[in-house]
N, CA and C atoms as an extended XYZ file, in Angstrom:
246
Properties=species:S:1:pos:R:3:atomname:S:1:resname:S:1:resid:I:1 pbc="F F F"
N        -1.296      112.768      -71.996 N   UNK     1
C        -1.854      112.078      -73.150 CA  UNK     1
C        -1.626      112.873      -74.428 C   UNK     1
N        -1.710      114.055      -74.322 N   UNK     2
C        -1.220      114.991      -75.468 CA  UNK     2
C        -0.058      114.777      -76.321 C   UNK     2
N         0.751      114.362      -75.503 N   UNK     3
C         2.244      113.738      -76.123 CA  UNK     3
C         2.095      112.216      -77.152 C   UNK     3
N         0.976      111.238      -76.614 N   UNK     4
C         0.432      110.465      -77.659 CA  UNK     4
C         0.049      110.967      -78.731 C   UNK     4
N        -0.745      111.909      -78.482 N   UNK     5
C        -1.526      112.072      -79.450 CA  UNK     5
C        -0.900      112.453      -80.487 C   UNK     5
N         0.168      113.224      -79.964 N   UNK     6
C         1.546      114.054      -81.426 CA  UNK     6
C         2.039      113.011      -82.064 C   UNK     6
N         1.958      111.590      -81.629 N   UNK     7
C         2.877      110.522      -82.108 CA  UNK     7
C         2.150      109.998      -83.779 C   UNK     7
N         2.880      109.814      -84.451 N   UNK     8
C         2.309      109.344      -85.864 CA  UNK     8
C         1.989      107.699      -85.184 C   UNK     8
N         1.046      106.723      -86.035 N   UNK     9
C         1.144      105.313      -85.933 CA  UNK     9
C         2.626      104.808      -85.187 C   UNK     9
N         3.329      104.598      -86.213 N   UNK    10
C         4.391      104.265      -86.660 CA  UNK    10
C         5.367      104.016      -85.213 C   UNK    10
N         5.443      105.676      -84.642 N   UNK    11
C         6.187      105.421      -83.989 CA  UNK    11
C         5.331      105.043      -82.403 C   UNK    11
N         4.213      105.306      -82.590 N   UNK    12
C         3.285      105.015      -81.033 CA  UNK    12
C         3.342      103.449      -81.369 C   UNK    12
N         3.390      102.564      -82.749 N   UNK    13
C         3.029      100.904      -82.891 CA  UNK    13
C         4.762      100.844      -82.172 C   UNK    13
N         5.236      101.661      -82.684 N   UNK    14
C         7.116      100.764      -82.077 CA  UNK    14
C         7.315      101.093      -80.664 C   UNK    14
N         6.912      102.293      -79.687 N   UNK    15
C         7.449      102.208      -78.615 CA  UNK    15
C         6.234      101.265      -78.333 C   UNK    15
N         5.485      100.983      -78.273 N   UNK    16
C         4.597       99.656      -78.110 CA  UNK    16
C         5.007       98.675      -77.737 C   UNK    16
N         6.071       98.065      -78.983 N   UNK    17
C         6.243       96.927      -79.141 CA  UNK    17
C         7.626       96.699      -78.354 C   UNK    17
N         8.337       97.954      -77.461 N   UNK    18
C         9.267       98.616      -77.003 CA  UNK    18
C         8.904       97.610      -75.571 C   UNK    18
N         7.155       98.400      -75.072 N   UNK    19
C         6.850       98.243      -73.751 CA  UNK    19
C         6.651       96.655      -73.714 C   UNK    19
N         6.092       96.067      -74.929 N   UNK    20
C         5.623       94.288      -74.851 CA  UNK    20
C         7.285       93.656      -74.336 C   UNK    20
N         8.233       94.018      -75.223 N   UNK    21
C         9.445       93.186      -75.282 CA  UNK    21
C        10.017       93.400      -73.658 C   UNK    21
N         9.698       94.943      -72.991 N   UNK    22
C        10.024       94.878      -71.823 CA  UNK    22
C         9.344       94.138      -70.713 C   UNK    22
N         8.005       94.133      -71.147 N   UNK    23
C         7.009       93.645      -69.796 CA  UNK    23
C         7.391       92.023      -70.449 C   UNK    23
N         7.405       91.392      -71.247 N   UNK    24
C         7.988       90.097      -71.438 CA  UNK    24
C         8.898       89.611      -70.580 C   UNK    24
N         9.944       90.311      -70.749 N   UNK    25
C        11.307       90.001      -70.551 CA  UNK    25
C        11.221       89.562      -68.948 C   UNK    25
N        10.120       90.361      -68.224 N   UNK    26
C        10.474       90.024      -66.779 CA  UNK    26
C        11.375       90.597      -65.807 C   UNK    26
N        11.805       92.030      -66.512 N   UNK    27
C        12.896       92.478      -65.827 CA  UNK    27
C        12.575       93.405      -65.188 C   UNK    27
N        11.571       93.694      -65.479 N   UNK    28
C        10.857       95.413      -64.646 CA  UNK    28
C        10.534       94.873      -63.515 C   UNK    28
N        10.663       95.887      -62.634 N   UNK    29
C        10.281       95.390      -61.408 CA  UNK    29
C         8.370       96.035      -61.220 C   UNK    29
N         7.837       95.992      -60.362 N   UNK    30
C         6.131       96.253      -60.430 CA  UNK    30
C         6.416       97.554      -60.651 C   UNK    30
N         6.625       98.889      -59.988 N   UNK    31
C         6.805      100.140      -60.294 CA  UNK    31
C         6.622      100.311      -61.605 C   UNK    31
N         7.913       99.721      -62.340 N   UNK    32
C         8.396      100.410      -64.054 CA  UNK    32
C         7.108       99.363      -64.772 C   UNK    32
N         6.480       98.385      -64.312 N   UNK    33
C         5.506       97.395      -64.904 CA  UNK    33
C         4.374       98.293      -65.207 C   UNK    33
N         4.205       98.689      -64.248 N   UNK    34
C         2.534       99.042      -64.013 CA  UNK    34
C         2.715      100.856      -64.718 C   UNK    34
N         3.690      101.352      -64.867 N   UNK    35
C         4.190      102.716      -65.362 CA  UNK    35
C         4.195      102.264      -66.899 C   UNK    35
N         4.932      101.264      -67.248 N   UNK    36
C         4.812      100.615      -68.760 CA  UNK    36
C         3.439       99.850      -69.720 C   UNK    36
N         2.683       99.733      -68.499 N   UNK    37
C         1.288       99.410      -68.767 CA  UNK    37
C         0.371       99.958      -69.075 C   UNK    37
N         0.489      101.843      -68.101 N   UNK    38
C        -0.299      102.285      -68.593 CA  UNK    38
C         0.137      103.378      -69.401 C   UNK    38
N         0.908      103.329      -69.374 N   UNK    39
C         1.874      104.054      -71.160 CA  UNK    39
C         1.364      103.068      -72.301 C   UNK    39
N         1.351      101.784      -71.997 N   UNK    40
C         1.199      101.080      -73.488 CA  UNK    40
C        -0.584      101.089      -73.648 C   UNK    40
N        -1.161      101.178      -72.512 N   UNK    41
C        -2.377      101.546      -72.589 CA  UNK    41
C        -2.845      102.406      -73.907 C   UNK    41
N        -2.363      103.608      -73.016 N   UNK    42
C        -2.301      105.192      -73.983 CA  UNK    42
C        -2.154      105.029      -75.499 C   UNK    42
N        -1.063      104.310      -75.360 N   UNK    43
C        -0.271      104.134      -77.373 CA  UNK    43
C        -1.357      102.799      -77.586 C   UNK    43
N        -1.753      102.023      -77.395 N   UNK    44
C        -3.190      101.442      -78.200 CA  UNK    44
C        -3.883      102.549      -78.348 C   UNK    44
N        -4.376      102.935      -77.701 N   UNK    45
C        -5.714      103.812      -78.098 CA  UNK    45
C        -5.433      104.495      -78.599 C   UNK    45
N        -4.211      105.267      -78.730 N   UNK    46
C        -3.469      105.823      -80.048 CA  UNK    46
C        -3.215      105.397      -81.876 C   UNK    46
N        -3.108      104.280      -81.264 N   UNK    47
C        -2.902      103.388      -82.534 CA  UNK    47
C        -4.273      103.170      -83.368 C   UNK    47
N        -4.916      102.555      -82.375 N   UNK    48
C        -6.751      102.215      -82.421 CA  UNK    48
C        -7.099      103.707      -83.284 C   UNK    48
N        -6.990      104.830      -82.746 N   UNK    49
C        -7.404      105.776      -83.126 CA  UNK    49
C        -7.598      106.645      -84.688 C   UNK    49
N        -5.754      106.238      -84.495 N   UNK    50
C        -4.960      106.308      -86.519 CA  UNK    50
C        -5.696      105.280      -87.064 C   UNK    50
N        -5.954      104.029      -86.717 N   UNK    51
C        -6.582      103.226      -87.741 CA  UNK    51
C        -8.248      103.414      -87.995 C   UNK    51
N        -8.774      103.825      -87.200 N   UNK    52
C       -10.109      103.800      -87.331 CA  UNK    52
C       -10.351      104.759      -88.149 C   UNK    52
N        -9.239      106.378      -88.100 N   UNK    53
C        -9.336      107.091      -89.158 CA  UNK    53
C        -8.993      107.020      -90.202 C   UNK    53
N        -7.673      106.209      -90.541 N   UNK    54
C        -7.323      105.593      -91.874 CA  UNK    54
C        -8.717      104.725      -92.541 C   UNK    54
N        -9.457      103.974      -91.892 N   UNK    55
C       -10.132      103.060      -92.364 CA  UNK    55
C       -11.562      104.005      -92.974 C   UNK    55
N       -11.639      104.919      -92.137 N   UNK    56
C       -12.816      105.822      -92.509 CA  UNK    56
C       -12.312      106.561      -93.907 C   UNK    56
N       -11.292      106.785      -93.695 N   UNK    57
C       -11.246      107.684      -95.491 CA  UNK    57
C       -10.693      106.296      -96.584 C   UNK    57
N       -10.417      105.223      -96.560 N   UNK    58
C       -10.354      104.122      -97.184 CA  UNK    58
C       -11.552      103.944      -97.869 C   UNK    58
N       -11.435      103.734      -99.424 N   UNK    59
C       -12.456      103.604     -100.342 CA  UNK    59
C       -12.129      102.779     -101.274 C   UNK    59
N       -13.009      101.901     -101.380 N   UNK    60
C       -12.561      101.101     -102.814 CA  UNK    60
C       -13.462      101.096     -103.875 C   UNK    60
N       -12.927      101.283     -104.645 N   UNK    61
C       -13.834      101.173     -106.449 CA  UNK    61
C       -14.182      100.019     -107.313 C   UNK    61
N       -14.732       99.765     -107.375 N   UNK    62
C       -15.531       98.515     -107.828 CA  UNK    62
C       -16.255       99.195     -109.578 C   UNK    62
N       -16.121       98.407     -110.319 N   UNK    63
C       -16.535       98.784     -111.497 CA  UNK    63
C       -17.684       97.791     -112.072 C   UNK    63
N       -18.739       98.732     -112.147 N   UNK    64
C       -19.894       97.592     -112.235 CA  UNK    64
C       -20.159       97.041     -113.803 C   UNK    64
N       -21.191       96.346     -114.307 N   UNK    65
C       -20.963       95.618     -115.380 CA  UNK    65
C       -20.793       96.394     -116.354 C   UNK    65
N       -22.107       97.834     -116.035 N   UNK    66
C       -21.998       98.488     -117.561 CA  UNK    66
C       -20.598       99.811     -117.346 C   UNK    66
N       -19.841       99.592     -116.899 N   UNK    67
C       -18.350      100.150     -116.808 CA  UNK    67
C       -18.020      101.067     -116.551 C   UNK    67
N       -19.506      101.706     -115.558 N   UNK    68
C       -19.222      102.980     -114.376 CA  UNK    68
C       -18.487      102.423     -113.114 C   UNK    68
N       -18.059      103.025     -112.498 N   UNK    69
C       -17.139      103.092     -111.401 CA  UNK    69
C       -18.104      103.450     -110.371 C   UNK    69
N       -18.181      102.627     -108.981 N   UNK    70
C       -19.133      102.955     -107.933 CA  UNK    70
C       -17.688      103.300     -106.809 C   UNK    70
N       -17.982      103.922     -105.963 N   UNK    71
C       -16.992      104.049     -104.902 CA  UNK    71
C       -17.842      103.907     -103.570 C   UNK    71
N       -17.383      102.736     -102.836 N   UNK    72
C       -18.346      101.961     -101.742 CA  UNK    72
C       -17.017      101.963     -100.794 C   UNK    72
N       -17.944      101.890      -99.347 N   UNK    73
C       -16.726      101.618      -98.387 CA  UNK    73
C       -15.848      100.932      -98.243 C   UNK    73
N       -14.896      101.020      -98.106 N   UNK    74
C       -14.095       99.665      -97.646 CA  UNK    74
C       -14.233       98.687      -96.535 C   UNK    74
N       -14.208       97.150      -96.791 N   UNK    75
C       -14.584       96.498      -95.381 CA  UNK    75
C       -13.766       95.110      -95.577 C   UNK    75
N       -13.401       94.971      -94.220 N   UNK    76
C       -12.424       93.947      -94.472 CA  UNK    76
C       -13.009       92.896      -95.100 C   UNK    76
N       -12.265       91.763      -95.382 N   UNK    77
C       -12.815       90.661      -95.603 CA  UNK    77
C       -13.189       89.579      -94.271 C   UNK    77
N       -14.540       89.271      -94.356 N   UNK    78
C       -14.811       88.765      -93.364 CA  UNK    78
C       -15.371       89.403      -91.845 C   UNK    78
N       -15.319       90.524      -92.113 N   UNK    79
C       -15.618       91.608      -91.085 CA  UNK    79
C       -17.326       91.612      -90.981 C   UNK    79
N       -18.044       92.045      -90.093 N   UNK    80
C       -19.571       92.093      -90.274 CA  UNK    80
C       -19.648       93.856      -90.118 C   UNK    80
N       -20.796       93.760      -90.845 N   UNK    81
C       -21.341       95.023      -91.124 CA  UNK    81
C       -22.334       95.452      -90.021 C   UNK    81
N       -21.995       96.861      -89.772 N   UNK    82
C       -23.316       97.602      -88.346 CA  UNK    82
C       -24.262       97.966      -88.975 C   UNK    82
């Protein structure tokens, strides 16, 4: 798992999308399936991981009427609050 963990987003989202196009395709036999499954396992929770920390230092500034600057979390749109 250590070897995930070295991976930036970027390239843990592309061999990802590496393992989807293979387990699609139908060509793996169960062995390389279930070996590609839980590799792509790993790189979500990799991915999951970069984003949850990107999202934690994500801040947006909002400027209130009398034309101070507040800096509040960022939250998606439509997302519910904990």
């Amino acid at each position: 798992m250590s070897e995930e963990k070295e991976l930036s987003f970027e390239e843990a989202f592309s061999r990802l999308e590496q393992i989807v196009r293979r387990l699609e395709s139908g060509e793996a036999n169960l062995d390389e399936s279930l070996r590609l499954f839980e590799e792509g396992v790993k790189l979500a929770r990799v991915c999951s991981s970069r984003l949850d920390a990107a999202e934690g230092k994500i801040q947006q500034l909002l400027e209130k009427p009398d034309g101070t600057v507040e800096e509040v979390p960022f939250e998606l749109p439509g997302a519910e609050s904990s």
